[in-house]
N, C-alpha and C positions, 0 to 999 in steps of 0.2 A: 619533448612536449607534445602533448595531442591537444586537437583543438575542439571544440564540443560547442554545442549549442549554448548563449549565455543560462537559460532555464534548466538543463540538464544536471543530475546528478549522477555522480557513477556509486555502483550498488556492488557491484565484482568486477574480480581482478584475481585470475588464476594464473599459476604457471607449469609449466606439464614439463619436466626435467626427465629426458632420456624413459619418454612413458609413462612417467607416474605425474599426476597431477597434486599439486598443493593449493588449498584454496586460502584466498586472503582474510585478514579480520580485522573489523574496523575499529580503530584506536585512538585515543585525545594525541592530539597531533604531536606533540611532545614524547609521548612514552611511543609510539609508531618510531617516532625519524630515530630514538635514541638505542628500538630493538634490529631497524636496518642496519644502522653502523655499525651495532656489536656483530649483528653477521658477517655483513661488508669486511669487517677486521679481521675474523676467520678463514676468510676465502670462502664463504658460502654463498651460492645460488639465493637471491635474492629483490623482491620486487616490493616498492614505494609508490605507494600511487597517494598524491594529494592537490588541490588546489590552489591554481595561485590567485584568483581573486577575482570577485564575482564579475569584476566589468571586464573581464579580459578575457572570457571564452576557453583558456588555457588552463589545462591541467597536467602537474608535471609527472611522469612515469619516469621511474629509476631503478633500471634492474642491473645488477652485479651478477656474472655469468663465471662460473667456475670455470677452470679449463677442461677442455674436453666436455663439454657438455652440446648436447641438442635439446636447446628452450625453445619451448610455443608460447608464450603470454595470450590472454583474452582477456580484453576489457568490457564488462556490461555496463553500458549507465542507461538511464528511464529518462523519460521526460515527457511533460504533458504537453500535448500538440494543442495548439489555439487555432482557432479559423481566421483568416485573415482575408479581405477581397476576396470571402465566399468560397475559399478550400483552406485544407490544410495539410502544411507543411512538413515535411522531415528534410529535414539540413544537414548534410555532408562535407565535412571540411578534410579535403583530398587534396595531400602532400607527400608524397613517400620518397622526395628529393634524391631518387634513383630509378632504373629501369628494375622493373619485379618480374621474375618470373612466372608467378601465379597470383598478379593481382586480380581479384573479385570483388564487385560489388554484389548483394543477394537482399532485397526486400522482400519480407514476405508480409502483406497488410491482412486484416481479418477482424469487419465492422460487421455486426450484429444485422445495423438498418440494411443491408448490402451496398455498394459501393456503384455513384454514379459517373465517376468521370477519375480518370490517371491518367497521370501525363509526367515528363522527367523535362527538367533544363540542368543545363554544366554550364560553365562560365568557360571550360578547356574542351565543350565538344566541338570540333570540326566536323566537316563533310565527311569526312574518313570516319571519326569514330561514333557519328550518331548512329550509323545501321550496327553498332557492333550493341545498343542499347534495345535491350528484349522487357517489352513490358507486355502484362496481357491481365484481366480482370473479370471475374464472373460470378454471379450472386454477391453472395459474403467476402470470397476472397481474389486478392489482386496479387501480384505478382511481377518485380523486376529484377533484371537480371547485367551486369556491365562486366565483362572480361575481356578486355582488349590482349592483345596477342605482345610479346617484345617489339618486335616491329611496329603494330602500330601503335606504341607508346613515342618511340622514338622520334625527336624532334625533327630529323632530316637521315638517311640511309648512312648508316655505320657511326650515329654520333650515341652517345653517352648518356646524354642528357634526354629528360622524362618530358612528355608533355602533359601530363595528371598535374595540375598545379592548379587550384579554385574551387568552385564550388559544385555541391552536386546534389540538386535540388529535388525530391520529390513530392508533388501537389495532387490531390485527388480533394473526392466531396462525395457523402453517401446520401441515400434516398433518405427521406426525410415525407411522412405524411404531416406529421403536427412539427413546428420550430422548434420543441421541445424533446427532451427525453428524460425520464426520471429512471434513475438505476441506486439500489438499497442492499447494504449487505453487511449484516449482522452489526447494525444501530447508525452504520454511518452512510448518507446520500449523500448522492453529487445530481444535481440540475444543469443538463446541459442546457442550452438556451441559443438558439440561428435563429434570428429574424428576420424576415427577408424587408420590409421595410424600417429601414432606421430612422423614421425621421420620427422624433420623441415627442411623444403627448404628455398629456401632465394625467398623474397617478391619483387613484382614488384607493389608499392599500389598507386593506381591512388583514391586521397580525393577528394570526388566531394561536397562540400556545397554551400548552399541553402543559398544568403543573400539575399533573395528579403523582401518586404516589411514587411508581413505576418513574419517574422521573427524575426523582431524590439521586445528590450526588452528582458525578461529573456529567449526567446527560442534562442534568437542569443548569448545570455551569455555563456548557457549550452552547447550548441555545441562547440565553441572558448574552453572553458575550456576538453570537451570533446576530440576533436581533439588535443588539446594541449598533454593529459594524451599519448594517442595513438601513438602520433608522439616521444615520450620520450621512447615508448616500444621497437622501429624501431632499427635492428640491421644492425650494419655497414657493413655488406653483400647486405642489403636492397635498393632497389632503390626507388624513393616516387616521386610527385609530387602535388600539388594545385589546384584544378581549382574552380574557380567561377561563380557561374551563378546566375541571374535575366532575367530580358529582353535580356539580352546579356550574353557571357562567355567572361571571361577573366582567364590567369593562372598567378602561380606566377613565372616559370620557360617556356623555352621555349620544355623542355627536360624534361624526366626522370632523376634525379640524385640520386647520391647515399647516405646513409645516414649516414654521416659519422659525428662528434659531434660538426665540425663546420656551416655541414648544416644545423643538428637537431638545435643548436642554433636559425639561418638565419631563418629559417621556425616558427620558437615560435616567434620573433618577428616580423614576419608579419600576422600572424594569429592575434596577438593583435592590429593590425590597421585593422580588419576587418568590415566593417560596414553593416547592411543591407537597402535597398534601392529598387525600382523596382517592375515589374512582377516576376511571376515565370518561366522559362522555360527548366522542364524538361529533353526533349529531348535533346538539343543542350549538355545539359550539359554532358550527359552521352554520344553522342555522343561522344564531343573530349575527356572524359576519355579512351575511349573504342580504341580511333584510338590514340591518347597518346601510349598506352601499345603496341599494334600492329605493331605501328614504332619503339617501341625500340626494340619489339622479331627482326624483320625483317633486322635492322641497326646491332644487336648482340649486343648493348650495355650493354644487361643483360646479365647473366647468361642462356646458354640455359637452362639447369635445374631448372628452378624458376617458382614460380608460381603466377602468374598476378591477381588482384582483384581491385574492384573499390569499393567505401567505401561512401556512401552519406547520407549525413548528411542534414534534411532537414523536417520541419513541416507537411510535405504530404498536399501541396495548391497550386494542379497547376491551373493557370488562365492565361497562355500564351502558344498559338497555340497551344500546345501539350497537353495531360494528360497520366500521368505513373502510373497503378494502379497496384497492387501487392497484394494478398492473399490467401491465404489457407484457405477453409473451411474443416473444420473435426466436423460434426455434430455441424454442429451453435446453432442448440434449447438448449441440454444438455450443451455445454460449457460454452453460456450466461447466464442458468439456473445455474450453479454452481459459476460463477463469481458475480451474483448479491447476492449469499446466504452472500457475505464479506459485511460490515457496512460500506461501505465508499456510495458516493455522487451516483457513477453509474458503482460501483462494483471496483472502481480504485487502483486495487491489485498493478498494475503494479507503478503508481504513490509511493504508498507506500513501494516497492520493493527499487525503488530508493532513499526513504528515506530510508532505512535500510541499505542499503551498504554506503548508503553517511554518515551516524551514525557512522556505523562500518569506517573508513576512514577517519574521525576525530578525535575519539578516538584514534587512529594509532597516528595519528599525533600528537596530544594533548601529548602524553607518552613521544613525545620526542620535543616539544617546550618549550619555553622558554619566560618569558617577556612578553609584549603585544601581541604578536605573538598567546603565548597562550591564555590569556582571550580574544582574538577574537576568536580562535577556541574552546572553549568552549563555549563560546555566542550562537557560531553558531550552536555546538552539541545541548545543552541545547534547544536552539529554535524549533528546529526538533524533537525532542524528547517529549516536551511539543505539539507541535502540530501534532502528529503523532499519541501519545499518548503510548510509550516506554518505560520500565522502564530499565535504563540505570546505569552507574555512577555517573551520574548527577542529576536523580529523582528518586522518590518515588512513588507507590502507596498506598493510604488509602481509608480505609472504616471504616465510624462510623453509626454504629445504633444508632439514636436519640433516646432521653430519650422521655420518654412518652409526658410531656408536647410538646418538640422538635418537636415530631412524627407529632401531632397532627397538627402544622403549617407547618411541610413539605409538610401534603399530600394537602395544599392549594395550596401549592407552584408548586407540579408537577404533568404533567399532565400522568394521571391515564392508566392505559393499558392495556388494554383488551376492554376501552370503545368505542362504536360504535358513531360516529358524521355524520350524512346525510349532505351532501354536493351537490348540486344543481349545475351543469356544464353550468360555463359559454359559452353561444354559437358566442360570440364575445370579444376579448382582446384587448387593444390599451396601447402601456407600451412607458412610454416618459422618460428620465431624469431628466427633471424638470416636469413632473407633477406627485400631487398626486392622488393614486384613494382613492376618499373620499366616492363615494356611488354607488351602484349598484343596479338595476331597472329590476329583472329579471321576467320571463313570468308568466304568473298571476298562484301564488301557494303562499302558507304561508310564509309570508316574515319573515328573518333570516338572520340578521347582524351579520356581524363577521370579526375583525381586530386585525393587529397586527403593533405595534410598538414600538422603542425601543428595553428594555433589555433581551431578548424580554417578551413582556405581550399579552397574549392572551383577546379578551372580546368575547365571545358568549352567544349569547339571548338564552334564554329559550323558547321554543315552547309554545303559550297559555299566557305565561307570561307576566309581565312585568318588571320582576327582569332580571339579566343580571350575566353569570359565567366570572370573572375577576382572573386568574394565572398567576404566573410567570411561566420561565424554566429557571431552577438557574445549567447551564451548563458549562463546560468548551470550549475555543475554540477549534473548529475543530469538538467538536461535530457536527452528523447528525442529524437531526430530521425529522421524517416523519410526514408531516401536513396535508397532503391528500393521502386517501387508495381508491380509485371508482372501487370494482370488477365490475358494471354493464358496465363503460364505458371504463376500463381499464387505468384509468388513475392516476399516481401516482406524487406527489409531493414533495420532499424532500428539505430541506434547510439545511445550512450547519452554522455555527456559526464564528463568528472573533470577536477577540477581539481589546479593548482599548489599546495602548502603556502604561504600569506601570515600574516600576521599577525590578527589580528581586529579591529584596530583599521585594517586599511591598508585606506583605500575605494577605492585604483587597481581596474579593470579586473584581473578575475584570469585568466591564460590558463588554457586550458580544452582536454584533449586526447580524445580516443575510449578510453573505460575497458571500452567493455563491445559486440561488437556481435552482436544479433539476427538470423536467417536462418529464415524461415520458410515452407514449400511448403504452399499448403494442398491442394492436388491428391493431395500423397503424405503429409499427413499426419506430415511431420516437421520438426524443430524444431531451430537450432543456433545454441548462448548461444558466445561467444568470449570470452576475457577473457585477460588477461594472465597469470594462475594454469591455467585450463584452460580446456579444449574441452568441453560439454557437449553431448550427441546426445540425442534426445530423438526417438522412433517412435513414436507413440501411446502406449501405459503402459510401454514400457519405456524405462528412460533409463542410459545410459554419461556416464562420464568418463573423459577423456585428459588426460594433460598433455602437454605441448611436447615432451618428450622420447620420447614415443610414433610410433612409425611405422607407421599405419592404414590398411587399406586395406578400404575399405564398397561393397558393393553391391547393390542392391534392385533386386529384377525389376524 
């Protein structure tokens, strides 16, 4: 059993067998524990990583080692650090119930704002193994280091027994000019929020959202459900009000009112008739939020003591008269450099951030539902989870070393890595919904076909040849895959996987098509999501949307 932070989830779980690595895949906890045993039963190299339950910090790992084998396991899990009495934490649960030859502890931190203050506590450090504890911190990044020696692990000269047994705590806190930090990346934000005084005044909250058209769909969902949570937090000291904007504003009050449980009500059920529709228009919006709040200090119908904010909720797409643009740079090179080191599409930490609290918030809920209620909010855990790729209450992860024969058709199956593919840059694209591109006619050099279709199958010619390499990639959905690396042109390609609708309970193989693909120049600095819904463009801070029925025509010095 390993022991993990109650908030953490684990995301990988590889196992390196005699050299070669196998990476795990996360599965309905059921069809996971039923493809362990089948290996288990084999005698195959095999690894189970699953939870045993949210209040109990434990997760159980269960690997089945062939004989004769030299296995490495690594376990990665995430978690979101909370500030607690003013820093924050990373939690160590340090048990290896033996003396290790090459135990290491290694933190490596790296906060944008730079980092004011680290520092380490152990529950098991003594006088002997504090100086063995190397911390050091400068700008952006910090740095700790704990390798104690056999000896001084040992509880007394020539005994057996470990003295690693507790906790091992790391506390730091970064500069901070405003309490605040807003971070956005590609439709989803997170507001961090350090106050340094807690002591709570009563709110004057002027919600400005955004129903323009650009909204329709799951971004107008999110917000409605978003704003719904917020306006339930509102305490009946609180004053609040609505306003709407598109092409026009409209409010849902004519005043500030107060928030008292028949308003909080009044307010949820008009939020649910919310529609989006229109331009977008910024300015106007925040205008009458702003002269909102101003008349009611001025009228006294607040609280003088309260403190006034305005709250907007909104896709960041203005295309009416105004544009409102908002950002922080703090060393763009290095923060984009450490956000694209994460496996997602286009480093989309923050996307996944919101799947992890929305995870955790189900499970919540799930502990104390009932009846349908509940297997909808399981469905929906479960859902997120699998495509996030979490191992939760509800999944498993596993890894099996195939057997030799096995081995042998795998490595047909996927594609190899480390291998170098020449790829030839198209100097013209023309992408339709209904059309296929069947062939491509590039400037006179050695011609080199290559498609893809389907689940997905790759076909590439061989240079000089006349034979042709034919794989699959036999992945799960949500998988990334990088399909194009061009250091000369700087251009990278990534595609993203979705699956087939099955069953939950069907453990077949599920086929698996390209939902999502990635285009990214870094030379110029731009950026293009493709999906089946739209085209997004993305030029440094400014970003468009197109859908399919649009016909564009882009060019940049």
């Amino acid at each position: 059993d390993v022991e993990l932070p109650k908030t953490a989830f684990i995301t990988n779980f590889t196992l390196t067998v005699d050299g070669v690595t196998y990476p795990g895949i996360i599965r309905e906890k059921e069809a996971a524990q039923k493809q362990y045993e089948q290996a288990v039963s084999r005698g195959q190299t095999a690894g189970l990583v699953k939870a045993a339950g949210r209040k109990t910090e434990t997760f159980s790992v269960s690997v089945n080692i062939a004989s004769s084998s030299k296995v490495t396991f690594q376990l990665t899990y995430e978690e979101l650090l909370k500030r607690k009495f003013g820093k924050y934490e990373i939690f160590i649960k340090v048990n290896p119930k033996q003396l290790v030859n090459k135990f290491e502890i290694e933190a490596n931190i790296f906060e944008p704002q730079g980092i004011s203050e680290l520092e380490v506590e152990g529950t098991f450090l003594n006088n002997e193994l504090l100086p063995v504890v190397k911390k050091s911190f400068s700008g952006k990044k910090g740095h700790i280091s704990f390798s104690p020696t056999i000896e001084q692990q040992q509880t007394c000269d020539n005994c057996t027994t470990t003295l690693l047994q507790g906790d091992f705590v790391i506390k730091y806190d970064v500069n901070r000019d405003s309490p605040n930090n807003l971070q956005v990346v590609n439709g989803y934000f997170v507001h961090f929020f350090a106050p340094k005084i807690l002591e709570r005044l009563p709110k004057n909250v002027a919600f400005v959202i955004d129903v323009s058209g650009s909204m329709s769909g799951q971004k107008i969902r999110q917000a409605k459900e978003a704003l719904t949570k917020i306006v339930e937090d509102l305490k009946e000291e609180d004053h609040f009000n609505i306003i709407l904007f598109e092409s026009s504003v409209s409010t849902w009050k004519d005043n500030l009112i107060q928030a008292t449980p028949e308003n909080v009500n009044q307010s949820k059920e008009f939020i649910q008739q919310i529609n989006a529709w229109g331009g977008t228009n910024y300015n106007d919006g925040l205008l009458t939020g702003i002269e909102m709040l101003n008349k009611a200090h001025e009228s006294k119908s607040v609280p003088e003591r309260s403190a006034s904010l305005v709250i907007m909720l909104s896709d960041g797409e203005a295309n009416a008269l105004n544009e409102v643009t908002y950002t922080e740079q703090a060393d763009v090179e290095e923060t984009t450099k450490a956000l694209e080191e994460q496996q997602y599409i286009f480093g989309e930490y923050i996307e996944k951030l919101w799947a992890y609290l929305t995870i955790q918030q189900l499970l919540e809920a799930r502990s104390v539902a009932q009846g349908d209620e509940k297997e909808n909010i399981t469905a929906k855990a479960l859902e997120l989870s699998l495509k996030y790729k979490f191992v939760t209450p509800l999944t498993s992860m596993v890894v099996t070393k195939p057997e030799d024969n096995e081995e042998k058709e795998a490595v047909a199956d996927k594609l190899i890595e480390g291998t170098d593919i020449v790829i030839r840059t198209l100097t013209h694209l023309t992408l339709s919904a209904k059309q296929q591109v069947s062939s491509y006619q590039p400037p006179p050099a050695p011609y080199y076909y290559s498609s893809v279709d389907g689940d997905p199958h790759f076909i590439i010619a061989v240079p000089q040849k006349e034979d042709a390499l034919c794989f699959n990639i036999n992945e799960e959905p949500g998988v990334v895959l990088n399909l194009i690396r061009d250091p000369v042109t700087g251009m990278t390609v990534n595609g993203q996987l979705i699956g087939d609708k099955k069953s939950i309970n069907n453990v077949r193989p599920q086929n698996t098509y390209f939902g999502k693909l990635g285009i990214v120049t870094m030379n110029r600095n731009v950026r293009l999501e493709i999906t089946t819904q739209n085209i997004i463009l993305q030029n440094g801070v400014k970003r468009r949307v197109f859908s399919w029925l649009d016909e564009v025509a882009l060019q940049q010095p």
